[in-house]
mmJSON file of the N, C-alpha and C atoms, coordinates in Angstrom:
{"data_MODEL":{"atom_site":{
"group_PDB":["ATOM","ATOM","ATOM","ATOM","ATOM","ATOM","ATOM","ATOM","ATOM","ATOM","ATOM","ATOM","ATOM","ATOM","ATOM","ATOM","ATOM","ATOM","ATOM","ATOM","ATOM","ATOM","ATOM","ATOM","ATOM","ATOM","ATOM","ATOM","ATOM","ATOM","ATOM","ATOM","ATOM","ATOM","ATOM","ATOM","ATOM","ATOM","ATOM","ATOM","ATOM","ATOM","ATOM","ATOM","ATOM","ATOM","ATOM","ATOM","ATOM","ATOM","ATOM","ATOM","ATOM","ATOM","ATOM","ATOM","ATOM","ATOM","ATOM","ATOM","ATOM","ATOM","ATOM","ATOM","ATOM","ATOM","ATOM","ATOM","ATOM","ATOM","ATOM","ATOM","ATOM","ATOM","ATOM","ATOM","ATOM","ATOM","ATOM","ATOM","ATOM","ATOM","ATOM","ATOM","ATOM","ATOM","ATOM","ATOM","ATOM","ATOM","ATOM","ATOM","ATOM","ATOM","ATOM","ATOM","ATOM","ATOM","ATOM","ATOM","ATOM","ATOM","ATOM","ATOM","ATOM","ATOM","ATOM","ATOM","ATOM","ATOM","ATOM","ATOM","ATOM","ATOM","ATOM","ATOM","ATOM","ATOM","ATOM","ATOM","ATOM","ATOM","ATOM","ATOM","ATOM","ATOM","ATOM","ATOM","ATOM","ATOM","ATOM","ATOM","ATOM","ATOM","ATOM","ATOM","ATOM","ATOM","ATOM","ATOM","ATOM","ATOM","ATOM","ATOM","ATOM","ATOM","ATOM","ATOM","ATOM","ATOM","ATOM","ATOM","ATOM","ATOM","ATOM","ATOM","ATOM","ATOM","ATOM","ATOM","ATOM","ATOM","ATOM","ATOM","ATOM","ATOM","ATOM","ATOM","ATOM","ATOM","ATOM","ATOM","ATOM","ATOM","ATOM","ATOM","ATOM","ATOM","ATOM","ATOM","ATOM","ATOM","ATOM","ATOM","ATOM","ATOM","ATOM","ATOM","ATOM","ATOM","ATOM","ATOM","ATOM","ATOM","ATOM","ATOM","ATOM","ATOM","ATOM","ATOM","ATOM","ATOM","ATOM","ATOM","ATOM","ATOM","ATOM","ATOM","ATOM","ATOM","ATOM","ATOM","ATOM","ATOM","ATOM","ATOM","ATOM","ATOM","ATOM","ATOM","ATOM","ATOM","ATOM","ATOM","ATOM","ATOM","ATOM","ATOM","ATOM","ATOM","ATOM"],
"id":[1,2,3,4,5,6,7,8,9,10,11,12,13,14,15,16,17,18,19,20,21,22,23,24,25,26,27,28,29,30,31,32,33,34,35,36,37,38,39,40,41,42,43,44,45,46,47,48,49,50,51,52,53,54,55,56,57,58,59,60,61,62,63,64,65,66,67,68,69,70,71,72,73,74,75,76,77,78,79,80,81,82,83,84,85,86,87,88,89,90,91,92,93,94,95,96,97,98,99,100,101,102,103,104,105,106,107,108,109,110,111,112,113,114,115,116,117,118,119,120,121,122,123,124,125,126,127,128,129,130,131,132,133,134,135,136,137,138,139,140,141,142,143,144,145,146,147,148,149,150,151,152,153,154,155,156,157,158,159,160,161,162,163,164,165,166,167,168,169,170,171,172,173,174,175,176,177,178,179,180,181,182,183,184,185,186,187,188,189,190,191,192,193,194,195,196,197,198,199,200,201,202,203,204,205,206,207,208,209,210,211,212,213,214,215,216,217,218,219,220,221,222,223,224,225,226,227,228,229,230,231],
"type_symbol":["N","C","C","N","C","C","N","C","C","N","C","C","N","C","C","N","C","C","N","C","C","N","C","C","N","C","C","N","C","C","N","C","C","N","C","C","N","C","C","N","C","C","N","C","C","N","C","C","N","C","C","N","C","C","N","C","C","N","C","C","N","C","C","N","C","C","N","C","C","N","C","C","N","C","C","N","C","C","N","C","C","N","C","C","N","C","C","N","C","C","N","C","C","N","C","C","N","C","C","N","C","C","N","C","C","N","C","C","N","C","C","N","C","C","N","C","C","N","C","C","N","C","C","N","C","C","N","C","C","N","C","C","N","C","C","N","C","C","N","C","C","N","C","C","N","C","C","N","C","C","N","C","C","N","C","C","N","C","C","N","C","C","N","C","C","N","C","C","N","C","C","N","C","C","N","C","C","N","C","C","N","C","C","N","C","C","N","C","C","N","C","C","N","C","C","N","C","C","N","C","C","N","C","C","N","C","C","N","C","C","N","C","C","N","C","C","N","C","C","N","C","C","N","C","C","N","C","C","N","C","C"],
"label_atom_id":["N","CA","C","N","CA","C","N","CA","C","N","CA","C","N","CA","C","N","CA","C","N","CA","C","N","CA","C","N","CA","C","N","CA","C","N","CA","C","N","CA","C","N","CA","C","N","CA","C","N","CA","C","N","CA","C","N","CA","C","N","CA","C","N","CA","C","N","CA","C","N","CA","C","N","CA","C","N","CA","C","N","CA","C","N","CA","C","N","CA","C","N","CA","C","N","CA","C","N","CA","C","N","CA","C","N","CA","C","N","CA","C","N","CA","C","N","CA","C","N","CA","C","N","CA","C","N","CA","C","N","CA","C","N","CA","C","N","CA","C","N","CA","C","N","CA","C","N","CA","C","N","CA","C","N","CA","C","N","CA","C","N","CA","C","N","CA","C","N","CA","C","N","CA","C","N","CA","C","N","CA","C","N","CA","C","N","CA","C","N","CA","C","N","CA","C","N","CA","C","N","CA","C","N","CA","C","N","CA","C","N","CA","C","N","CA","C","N","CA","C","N","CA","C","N","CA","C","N","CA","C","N","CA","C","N","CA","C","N","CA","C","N","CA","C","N","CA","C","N","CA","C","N","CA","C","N","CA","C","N","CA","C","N","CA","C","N","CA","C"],
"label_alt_id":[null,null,null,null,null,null,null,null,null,null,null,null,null,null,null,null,null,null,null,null,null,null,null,null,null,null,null,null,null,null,null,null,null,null,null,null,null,null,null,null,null,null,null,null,null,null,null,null,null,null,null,null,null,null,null,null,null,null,null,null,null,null,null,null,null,null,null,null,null,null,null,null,null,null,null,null,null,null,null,null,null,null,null,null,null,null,null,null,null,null,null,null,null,null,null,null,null,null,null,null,null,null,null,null,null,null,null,null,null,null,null,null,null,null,null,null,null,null,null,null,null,null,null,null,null,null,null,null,null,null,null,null,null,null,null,null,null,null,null,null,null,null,null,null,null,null,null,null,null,null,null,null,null,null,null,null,null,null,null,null,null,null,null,null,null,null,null,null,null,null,null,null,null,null,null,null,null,null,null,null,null,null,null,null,null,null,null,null,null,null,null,null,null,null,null,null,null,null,null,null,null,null,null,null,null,null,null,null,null,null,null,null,null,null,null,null,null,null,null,null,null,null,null,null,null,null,null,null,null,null,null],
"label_comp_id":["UNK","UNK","UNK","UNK","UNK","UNK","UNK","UNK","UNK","UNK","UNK","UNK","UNK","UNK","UNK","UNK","UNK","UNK","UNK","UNK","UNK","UNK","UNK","UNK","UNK","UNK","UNK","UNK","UNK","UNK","UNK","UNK","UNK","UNK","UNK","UNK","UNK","UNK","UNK","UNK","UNK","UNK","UNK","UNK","UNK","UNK","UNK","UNK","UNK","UNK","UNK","UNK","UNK","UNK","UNK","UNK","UNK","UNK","UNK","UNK","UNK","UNK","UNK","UNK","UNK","UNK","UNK","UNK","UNK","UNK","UNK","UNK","UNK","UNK","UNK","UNK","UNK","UNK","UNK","UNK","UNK","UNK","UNK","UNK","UNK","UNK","UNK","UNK","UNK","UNK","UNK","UNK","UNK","UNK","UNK","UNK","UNK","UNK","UNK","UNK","UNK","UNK","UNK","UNK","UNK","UNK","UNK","UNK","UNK","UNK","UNK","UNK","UNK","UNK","UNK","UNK","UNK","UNK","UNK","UNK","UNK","UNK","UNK","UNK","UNK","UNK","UNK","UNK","UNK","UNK","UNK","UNK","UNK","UNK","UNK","UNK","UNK","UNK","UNK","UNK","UNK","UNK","UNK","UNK","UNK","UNK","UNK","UNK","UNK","UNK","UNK","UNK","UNK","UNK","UNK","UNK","UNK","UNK","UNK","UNK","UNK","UNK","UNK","UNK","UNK","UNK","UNK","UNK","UNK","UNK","UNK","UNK","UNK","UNK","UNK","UNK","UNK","UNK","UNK","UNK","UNK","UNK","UNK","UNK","UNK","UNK","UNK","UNK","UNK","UNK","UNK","UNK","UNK","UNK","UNK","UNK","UNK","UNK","UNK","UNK","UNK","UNK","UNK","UNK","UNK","UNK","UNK","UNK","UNK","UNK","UNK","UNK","UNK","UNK","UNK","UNK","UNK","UNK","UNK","UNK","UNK","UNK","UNK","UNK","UNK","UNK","UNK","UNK","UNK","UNK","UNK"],
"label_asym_id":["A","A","A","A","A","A","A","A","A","A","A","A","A","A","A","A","A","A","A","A","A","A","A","A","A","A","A","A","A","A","A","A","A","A","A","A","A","A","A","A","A","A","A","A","A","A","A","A","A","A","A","A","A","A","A","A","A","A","A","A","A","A","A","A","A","A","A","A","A","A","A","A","A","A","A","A","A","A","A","A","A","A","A","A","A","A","A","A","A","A","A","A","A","A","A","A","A","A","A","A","A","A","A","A","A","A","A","A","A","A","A","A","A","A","A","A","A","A","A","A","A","A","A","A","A","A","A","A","A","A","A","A","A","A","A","A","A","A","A","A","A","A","A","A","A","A","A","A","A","A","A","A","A","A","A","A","A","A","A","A","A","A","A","A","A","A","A","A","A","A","A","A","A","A","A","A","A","A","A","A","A","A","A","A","A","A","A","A","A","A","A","A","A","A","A","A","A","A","A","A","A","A","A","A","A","A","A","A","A","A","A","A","A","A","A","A","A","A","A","A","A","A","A","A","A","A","A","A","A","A","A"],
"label_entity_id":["1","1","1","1","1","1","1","1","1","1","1","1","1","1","1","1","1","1","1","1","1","1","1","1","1","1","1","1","1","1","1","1","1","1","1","1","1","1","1","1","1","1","1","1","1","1","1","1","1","1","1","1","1","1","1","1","1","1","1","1","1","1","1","1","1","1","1","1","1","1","1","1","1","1","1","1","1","1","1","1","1","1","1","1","1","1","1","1","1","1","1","1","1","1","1","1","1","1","1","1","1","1","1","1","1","1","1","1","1","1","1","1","1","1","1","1","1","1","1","1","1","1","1","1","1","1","1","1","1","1","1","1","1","1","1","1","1","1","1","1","1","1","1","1","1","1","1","1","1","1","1","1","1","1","1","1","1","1","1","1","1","1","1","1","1","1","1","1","1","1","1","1","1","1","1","1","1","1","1","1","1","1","1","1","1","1","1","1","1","1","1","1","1","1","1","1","1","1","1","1","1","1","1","1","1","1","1","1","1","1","1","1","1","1","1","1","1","1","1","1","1","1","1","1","1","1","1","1","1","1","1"],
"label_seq_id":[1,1,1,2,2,2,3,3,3,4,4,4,5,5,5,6,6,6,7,7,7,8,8,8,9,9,9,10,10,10,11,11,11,12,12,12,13,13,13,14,14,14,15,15,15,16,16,16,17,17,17,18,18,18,19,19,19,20,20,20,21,21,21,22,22,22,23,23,23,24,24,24,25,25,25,26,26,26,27,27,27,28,28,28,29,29,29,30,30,30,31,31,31,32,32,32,33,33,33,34,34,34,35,35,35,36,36,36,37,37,37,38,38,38,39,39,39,40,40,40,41,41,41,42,42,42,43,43,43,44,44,44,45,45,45,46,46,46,47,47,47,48,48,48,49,49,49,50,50,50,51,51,51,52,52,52,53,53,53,54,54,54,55,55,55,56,56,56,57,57,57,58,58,58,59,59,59,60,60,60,61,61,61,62,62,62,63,63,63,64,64,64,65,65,65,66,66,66,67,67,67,68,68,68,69,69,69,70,70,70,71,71,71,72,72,72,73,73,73,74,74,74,75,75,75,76,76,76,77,77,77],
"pdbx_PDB_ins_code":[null,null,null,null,null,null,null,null,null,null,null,null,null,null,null,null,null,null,null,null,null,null,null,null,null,null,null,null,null,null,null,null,null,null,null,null,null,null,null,null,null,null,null,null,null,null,null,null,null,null,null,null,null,null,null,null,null,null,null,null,null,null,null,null,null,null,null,null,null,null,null,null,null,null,null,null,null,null,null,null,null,null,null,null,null,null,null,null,null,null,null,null,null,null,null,null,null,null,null,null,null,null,null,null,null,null,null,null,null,null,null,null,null,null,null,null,null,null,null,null,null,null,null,null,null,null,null,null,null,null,null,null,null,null,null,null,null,null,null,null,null,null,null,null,null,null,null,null,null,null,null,null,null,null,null,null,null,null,null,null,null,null,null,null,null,null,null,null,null,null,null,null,null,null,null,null,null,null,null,null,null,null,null,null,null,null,null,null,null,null,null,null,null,null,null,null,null,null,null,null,null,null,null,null,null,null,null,null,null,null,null,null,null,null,null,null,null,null,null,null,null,null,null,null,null,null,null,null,null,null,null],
"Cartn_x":[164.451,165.307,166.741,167.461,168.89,170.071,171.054,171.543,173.136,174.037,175.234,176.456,176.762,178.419,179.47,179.904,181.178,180.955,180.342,179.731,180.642,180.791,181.45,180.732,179.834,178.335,177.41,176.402,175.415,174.278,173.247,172.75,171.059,170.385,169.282,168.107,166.94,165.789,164.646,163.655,162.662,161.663,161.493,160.822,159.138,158.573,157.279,157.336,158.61,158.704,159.028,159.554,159.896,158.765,157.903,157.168,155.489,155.155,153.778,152.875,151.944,151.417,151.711,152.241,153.265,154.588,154.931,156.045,155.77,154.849,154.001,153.576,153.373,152.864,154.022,154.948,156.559,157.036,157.114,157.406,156.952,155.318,154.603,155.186,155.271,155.656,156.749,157.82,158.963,159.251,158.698,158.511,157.563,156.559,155.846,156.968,157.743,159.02,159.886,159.67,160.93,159.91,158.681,157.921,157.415,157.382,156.459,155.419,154.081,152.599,152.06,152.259,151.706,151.599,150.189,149.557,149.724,149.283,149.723,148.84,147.873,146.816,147.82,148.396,149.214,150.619,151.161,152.568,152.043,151.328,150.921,150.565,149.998,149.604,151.209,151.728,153.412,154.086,154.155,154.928,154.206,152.657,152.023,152.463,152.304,152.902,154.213,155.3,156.703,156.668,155.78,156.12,155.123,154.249,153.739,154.582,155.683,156.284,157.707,157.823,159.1,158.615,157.017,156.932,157.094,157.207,157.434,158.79,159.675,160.956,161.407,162.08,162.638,164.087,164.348,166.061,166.497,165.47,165.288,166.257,166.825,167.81,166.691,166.382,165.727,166.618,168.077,168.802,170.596,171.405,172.552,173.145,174.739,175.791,176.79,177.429,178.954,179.728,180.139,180.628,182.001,182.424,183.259,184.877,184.745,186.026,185.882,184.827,185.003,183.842,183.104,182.465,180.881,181.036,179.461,178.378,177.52,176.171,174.743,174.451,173.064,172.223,170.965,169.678,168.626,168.268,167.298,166.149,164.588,163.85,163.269],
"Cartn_y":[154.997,154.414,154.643,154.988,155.374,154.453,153.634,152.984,153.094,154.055,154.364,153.107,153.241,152.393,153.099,153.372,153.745,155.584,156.172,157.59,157.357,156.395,156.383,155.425,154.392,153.796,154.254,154.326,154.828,153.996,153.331,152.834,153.543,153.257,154.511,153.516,153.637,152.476,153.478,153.554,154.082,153.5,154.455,153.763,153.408,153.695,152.91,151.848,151.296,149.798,149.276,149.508,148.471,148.36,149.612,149.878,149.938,148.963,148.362,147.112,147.053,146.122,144.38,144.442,143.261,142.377,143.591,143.233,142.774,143.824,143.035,141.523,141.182,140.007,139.039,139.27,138.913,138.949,139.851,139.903,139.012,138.671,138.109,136.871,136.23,134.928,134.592,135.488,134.968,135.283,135.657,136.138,135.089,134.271,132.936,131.695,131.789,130.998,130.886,131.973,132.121,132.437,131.557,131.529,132.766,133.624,135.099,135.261,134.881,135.531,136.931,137.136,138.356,138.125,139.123,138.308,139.788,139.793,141.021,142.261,142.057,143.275,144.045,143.162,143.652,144.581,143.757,144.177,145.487,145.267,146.789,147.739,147.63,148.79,149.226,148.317,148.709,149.495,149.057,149.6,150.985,151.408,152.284,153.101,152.483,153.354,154.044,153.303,153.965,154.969,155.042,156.241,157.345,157.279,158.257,159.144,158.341,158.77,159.37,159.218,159.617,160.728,161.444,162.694,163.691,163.434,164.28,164.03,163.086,162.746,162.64,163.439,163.302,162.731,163.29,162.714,161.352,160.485,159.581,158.379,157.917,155.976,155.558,154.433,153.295,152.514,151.94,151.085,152.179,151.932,152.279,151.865,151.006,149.935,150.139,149.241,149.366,147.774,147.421,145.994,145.625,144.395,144.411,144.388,144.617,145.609,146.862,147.416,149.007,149.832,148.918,149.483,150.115,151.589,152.358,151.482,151.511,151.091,151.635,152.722,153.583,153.294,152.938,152.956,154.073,154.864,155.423,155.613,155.974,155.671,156.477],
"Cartn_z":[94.851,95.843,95.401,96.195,95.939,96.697,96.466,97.164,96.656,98.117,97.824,98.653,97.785,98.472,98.643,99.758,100.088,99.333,99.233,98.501,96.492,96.502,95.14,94.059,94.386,93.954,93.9,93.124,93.65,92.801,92.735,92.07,92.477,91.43,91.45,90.86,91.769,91.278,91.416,90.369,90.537,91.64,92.894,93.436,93.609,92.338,91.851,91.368,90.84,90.256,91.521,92.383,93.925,94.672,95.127,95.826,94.919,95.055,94.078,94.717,93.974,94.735,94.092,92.742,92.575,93.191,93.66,94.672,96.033,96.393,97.587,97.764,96.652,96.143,96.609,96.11,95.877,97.334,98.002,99.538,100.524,99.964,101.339,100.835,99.554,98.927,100.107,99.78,100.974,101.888,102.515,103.936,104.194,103.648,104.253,103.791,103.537,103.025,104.243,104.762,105.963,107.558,107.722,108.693,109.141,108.366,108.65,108.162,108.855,107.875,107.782,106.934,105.877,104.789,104.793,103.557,102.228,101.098,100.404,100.38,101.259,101.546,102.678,103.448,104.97,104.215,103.54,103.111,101.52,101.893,100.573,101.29,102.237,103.751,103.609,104.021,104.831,103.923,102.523,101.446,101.276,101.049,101.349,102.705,103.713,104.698,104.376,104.247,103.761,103.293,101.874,101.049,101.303,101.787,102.826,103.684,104.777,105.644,104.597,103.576,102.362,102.639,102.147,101.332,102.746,103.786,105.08,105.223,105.143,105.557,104.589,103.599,102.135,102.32,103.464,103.552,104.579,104.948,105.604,104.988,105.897,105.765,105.921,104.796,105.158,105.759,105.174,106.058,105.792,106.997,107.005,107.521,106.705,107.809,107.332,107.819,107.416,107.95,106.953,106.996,107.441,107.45,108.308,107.681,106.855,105.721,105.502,106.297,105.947,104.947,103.962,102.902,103.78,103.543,104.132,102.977,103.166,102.857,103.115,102.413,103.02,101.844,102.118,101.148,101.951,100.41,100.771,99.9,100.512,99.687,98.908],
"occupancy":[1.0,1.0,1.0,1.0,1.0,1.0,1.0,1.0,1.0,1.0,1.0,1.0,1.0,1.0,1.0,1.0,1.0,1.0,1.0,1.0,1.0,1.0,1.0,1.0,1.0,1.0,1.0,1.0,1.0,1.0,1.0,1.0,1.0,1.0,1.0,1.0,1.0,1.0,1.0,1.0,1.0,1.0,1.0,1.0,1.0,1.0,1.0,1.0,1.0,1.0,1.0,1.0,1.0,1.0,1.0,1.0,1.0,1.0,1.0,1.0,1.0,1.0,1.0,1.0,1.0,1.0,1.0,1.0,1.0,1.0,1.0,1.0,1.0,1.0,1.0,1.0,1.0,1.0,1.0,1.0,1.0,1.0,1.0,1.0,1.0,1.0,1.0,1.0,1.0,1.0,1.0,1.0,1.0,1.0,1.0,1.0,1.0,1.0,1.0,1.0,1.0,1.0,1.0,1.0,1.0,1.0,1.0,1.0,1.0,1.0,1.0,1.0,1.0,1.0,1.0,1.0,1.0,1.0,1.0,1.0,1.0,1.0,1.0,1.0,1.0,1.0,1.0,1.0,1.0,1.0,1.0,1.0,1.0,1.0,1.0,1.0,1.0,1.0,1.0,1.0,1.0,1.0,1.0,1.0,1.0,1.0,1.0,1.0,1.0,1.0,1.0,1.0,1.0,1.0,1.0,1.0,1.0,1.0,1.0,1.0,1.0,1.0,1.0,1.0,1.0,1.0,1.0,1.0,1.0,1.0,1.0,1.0,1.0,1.0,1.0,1.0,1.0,1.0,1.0,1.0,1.0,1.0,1.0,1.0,1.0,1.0,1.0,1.0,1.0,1.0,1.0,1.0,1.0,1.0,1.0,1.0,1.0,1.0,1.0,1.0,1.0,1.0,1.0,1.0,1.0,1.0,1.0,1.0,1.0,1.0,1.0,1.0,1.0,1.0,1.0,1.0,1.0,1.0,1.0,1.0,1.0,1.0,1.0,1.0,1.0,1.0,1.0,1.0,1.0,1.0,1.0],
"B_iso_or_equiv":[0.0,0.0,0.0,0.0,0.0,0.0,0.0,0.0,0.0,0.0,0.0,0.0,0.0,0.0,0.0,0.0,0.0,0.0,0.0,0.0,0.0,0.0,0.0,0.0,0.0,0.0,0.0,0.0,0.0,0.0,0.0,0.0,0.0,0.0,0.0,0.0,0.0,0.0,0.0,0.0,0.0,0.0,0.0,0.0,0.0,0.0,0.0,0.0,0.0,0.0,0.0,0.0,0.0,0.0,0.0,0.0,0.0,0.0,0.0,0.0,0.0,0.0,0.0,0.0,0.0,0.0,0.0,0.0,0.0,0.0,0.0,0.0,0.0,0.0,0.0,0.0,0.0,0.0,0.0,0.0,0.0,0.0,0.0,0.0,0.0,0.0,0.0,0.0,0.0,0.0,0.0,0.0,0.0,0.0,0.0,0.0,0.0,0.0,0.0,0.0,0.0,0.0,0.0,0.0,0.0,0.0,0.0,0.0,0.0,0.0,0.0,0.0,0.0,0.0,0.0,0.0,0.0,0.0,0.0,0.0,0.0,0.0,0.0,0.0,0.0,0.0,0.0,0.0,0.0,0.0,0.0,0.0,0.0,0.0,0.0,0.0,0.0,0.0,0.0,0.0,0.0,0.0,0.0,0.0,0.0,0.0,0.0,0.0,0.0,0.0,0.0,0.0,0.0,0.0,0.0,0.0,0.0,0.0,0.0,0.0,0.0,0.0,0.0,0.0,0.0,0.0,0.0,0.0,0.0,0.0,0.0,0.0,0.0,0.0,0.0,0.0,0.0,0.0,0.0,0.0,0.0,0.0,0.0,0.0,0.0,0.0,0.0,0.0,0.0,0.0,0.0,0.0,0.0,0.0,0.0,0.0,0.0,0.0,0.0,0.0,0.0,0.0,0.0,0.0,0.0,0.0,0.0,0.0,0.0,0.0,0.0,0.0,0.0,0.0,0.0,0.0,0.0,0.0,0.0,0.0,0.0,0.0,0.0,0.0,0.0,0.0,0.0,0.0,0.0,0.0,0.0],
"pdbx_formal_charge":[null,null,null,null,null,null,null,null,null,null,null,null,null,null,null,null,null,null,null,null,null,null,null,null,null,null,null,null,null,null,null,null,null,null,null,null,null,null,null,null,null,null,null,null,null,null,null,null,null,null,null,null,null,null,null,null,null,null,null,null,null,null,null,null,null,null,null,null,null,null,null,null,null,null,null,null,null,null,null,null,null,null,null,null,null,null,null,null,null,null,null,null,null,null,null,null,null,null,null,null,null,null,null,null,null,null,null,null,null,null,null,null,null,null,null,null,null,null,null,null,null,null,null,null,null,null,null,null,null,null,null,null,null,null,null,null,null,null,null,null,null,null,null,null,null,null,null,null,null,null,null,null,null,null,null,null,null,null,null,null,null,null,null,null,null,null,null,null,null,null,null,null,null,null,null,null,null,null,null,null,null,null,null,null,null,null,null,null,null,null,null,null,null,null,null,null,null,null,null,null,null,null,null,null,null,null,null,null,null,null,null,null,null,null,null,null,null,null,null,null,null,null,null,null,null,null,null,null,null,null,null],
"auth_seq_id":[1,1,1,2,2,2,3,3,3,4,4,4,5,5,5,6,6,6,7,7,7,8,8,8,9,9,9,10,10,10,11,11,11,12,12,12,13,13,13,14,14,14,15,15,15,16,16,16,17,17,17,18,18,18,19,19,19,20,20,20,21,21,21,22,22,22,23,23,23,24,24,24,25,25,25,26,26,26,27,27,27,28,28,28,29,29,29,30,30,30,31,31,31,32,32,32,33,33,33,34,34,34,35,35,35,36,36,36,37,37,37,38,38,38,39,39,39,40,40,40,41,41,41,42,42,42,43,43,43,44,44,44,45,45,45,46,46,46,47,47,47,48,48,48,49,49,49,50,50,50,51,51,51,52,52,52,53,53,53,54,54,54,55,55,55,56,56,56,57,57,57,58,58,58,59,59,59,60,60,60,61,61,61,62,62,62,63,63,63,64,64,64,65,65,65,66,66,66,67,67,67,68,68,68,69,69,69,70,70,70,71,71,71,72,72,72,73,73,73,74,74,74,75,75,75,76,76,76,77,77,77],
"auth_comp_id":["UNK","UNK","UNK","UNK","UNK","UNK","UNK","UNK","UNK","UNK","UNK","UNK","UNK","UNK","UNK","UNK","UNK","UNK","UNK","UNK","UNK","UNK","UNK","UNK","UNK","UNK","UNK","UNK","UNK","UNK","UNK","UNK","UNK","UNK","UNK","UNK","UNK","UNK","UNK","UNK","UNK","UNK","UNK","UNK","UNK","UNK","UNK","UNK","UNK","UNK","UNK","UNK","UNK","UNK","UNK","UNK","UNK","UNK","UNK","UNK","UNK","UNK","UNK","UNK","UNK","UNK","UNK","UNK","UNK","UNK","UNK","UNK","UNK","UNK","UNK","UNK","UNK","UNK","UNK","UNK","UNK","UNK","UNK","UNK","UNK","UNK","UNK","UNK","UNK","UNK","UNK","UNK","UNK","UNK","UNK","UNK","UNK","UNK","UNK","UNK","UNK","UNK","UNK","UNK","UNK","UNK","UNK","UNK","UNK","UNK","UNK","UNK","UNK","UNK","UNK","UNK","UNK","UNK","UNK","UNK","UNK","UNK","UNK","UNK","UNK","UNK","UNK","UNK","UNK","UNK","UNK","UNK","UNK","UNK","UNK","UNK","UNK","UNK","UNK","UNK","UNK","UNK","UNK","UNK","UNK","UNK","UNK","UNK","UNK","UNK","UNK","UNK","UNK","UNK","UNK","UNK","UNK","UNK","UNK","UNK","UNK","UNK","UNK","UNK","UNK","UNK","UNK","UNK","UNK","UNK","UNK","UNK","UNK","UNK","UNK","UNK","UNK","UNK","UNK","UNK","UNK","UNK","UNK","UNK","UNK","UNK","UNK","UNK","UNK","UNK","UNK","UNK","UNK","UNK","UNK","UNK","UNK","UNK","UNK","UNK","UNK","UNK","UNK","UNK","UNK","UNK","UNK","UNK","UNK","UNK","UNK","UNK","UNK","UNK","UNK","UNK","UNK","UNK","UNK","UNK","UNK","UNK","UNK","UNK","UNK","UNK","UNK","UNK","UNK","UNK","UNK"],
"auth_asym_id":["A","A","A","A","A","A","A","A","A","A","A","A","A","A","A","A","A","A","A","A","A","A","A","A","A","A","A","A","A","A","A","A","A","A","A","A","A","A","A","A","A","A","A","A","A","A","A","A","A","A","A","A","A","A","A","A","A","A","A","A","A","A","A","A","A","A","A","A","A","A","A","A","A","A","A","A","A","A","A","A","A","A","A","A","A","A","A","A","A","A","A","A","A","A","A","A","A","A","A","A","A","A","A","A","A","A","A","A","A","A","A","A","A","A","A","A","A","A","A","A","A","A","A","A","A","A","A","A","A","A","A","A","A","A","A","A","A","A","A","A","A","A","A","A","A","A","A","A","A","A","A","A","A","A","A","A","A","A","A","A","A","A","A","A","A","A","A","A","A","A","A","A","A","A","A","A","A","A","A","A","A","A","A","A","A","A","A","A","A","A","A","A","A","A","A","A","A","A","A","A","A","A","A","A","A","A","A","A","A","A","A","A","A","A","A","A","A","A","A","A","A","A","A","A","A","A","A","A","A","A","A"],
"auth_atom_id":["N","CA","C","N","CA","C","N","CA","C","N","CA","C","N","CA","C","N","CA","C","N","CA","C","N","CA","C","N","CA","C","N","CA","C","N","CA","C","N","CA","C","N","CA","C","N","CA","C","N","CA","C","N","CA","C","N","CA","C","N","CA","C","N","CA","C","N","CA","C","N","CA","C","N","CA","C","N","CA","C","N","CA","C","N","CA","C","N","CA","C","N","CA","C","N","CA","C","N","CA","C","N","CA","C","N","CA","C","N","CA","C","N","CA","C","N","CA","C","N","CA","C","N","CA","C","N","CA","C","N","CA","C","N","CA","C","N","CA","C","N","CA","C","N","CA","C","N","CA","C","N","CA","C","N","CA","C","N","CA","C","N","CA","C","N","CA","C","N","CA","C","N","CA","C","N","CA","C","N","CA","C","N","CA","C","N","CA","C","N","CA","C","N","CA","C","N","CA","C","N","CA","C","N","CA","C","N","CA","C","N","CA","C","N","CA","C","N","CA","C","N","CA","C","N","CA","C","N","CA","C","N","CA","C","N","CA","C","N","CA","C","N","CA","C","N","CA","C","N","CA","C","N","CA","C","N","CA","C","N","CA","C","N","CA","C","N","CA","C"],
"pdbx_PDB_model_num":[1,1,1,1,1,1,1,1,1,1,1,1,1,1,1,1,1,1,1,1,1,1,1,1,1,1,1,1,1,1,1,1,1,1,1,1,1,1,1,1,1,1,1,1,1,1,1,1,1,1,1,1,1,1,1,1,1,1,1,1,1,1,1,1,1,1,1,1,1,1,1,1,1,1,1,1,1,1,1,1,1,1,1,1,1,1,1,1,1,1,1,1,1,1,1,1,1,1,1,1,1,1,1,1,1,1,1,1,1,1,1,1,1,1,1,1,1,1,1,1,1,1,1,1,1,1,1,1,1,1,1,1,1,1,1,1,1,1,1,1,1,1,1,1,1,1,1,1,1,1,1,1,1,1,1,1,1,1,1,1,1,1,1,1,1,1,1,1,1,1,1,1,1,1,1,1,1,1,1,1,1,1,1,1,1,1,1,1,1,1,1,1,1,1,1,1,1,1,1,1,1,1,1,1,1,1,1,1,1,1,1,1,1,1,1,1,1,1,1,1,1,1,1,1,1,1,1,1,1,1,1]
}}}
């Protein structure tokens, strides 16, 4: 996972430590925190799905914004 600020940040996460089935674990926790059910069989599909759709779409935004001072913000996976 790669996540640039303004193209002059760049912070760099392996994305097998994000994308696991521990984290999944971790996701559904708060996401049932914040009235969303999924459970971690569902949200390991999803995280599974993602990186599936990576190895066809190598240059894919997961998210891209821009705030309200100006700073770009693109994550990718």
């Amino acid at each position: 996972m790669k996540i640039t600020i303004n193209t002059r940040t760049v912070f760099l996460f392996p994305t097998g430590l994000i994308t696991n089935r521990f984290t999944a674990g971790i996701i559904s926790r708060n996401l049932k925190k914040e009235g969303v059910r999924l459970t971690k069989k569902q949200t390991s599909l999803f995280i599974k799905e993602i990186i599936r759709y990576k190895k066809n779409h190598a240059d894919w935004n997961l998210v891209e914004f821009e705030s309200k001072n100006g700073d770009m913000v693109e994550v990718k996976i």
